[in-house]
Residue frames relative to the residue before (quaternion, step in Angstrom):
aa qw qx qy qz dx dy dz
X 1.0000 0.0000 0.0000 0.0000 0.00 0.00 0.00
X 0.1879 -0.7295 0.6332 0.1778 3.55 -1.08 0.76
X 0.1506 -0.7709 0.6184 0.0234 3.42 -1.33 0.92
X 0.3593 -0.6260 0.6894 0.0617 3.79 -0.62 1.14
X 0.2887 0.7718 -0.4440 0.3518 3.51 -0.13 1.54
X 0.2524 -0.7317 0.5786 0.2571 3.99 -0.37 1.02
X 0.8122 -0.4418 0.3036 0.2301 3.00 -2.02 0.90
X 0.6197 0.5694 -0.3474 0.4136 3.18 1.24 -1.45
X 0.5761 0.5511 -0.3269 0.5076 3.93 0.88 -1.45
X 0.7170 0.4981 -0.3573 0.3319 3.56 -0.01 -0.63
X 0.5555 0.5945 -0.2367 0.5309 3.24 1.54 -1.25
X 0.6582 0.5017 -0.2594 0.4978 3.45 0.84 -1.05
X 0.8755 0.1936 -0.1500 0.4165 3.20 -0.11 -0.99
X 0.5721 0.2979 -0.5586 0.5214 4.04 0.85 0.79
X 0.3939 0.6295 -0.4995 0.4462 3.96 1.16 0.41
X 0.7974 0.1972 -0.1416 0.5524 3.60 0.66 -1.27
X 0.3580 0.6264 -0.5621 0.4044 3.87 1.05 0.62
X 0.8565 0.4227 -0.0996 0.2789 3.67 0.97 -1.38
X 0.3167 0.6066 -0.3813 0.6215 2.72 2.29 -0.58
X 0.7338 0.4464 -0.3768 0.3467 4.06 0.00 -1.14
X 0.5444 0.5200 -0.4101 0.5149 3.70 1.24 -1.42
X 0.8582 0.3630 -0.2489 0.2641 3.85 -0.24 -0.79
X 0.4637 0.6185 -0.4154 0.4796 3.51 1.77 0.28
X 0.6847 0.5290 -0.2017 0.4589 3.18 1.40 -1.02
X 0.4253 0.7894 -0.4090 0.1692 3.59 1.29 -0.37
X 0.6891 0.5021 -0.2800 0.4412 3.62 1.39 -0.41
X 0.4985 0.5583 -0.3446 0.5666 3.84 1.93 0.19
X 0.2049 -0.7000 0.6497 0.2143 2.73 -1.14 1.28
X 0.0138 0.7266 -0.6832 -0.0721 3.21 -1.70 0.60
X 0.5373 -0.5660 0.3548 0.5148 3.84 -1.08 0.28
X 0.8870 -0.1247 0.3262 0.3021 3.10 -1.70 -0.78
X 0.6358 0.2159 -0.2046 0.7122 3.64 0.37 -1.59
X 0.7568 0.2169 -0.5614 0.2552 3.71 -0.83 0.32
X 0.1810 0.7185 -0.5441 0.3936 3.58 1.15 0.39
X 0.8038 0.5552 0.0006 0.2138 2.22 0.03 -2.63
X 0.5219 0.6836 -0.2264 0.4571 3.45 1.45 -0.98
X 0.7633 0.5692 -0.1046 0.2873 2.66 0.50 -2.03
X 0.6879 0.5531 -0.0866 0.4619 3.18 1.56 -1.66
X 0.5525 0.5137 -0.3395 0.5618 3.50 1.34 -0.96
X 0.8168 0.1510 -0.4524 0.3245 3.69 -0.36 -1.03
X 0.6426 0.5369 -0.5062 0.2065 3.81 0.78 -0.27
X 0.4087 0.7115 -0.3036 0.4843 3.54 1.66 -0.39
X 0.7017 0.4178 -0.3092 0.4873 3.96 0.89 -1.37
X 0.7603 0.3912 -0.2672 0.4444 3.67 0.93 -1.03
X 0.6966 0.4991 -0.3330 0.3934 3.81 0.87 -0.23
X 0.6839 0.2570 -0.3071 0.6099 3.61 1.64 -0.17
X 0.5844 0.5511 -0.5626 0.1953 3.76 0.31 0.50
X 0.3312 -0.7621 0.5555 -0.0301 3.14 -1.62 1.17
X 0.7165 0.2138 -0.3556 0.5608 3.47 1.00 0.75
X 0.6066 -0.5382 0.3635 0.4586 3.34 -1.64 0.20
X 0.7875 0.2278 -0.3942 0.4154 4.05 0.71 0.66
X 0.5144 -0.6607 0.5452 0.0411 2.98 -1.46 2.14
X 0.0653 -0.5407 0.8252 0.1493 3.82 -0.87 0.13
X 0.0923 -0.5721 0.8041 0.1327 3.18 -1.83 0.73
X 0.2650 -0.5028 0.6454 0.5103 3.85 -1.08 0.11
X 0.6253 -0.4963 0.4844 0.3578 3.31 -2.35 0.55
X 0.5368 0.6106 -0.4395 0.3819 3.65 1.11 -0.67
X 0.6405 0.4165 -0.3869 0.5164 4.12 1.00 -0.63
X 0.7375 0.5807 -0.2847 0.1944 3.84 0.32 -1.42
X 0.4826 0.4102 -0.4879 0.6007 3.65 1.67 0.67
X 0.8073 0.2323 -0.3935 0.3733 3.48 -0.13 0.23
X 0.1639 0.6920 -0.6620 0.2366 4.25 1.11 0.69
X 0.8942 0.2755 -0.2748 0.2214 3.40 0.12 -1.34
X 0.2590 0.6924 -0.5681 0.3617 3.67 0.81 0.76
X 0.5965 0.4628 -0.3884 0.5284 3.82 0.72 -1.52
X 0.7978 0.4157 -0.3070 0.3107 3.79 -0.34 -1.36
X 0.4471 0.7854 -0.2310 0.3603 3.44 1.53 -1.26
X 0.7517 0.4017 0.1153 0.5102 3.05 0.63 -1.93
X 0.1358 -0.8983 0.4113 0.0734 3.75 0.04 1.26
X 0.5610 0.5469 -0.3282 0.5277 3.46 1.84 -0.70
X 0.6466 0.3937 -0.4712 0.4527 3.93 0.56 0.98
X 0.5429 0.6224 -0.4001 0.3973 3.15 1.25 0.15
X 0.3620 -0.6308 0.4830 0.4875 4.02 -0.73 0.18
X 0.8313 0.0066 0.1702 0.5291 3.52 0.79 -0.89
X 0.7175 -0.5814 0.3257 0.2029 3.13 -1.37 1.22
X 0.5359 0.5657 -0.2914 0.5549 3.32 1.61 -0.43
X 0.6420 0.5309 -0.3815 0.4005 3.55 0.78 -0.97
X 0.5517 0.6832 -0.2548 0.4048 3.27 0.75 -2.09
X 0.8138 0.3903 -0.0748 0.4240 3.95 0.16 -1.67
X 0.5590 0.4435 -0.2965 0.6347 3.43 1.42 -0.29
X 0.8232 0.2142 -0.2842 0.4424 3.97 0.12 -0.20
X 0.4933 0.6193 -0.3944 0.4664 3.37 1.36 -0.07
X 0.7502 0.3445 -0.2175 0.5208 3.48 1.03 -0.76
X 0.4274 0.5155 -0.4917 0.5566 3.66 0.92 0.21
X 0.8018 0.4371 -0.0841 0.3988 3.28 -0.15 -1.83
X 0.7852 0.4641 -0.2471 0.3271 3.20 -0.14 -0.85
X 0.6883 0.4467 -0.3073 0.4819 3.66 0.77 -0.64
X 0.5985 0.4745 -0.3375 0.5503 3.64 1.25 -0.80
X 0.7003 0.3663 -0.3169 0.5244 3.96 0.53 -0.37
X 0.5906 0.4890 -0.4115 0.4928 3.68 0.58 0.36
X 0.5625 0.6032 -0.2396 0.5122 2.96 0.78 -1.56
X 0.7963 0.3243 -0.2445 0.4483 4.26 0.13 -1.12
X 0.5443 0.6209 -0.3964 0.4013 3.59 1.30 -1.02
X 0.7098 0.4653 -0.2303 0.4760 3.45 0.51 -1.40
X 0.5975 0.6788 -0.2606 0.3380 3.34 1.27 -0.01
X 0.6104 0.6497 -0.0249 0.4524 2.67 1.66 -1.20
């Protein structure tokens, strides 16, 4: 999935990707969801333009991070990448 997204959002939302990876630190899970996990926070913490490739193998689990408000610093953050993000990842899902 490609996502048409400003640096700041990205910052935000591979900020509240890791905050989510480390709530979860007491679930076990196998490898390739590890692996998942690591890729999309990896795509959103090193991008550097306003278009994001997600692989499709990450873009079923975006909406856990947004979902989930206690990884967010702040309600402001959460509502600012939810509305970037979210409509473009609906918008491809239903595509699919």
């Amino acid at each position: 999935m490609q996502f048409q997204i400003s640096p700041d959002v990205a910052e935000r939302y591979a900020d509240a990707t890791a905050a989510y990876i480390r709530s979860r630190a007491d679930v076990a899970q196998g490898p390739k969801e590890a692996e998942l996990w690591s890729t999309l926070w990896t795509t959103f913490r090193d991008a550097d333009n306003a278009t994001l490739h997600v692989p499709d193998e990450c873009a079923w689990i975006m909406h856990f991070v947004w979902g989930n408000p206690r990884v967010w610093r702040d309600r402001h953050a959460r509502q600012t990448v939810k509305a970037e993000l979210h409509p473009q990842w609906r918008a491809q899902m239903l595509g699919r």
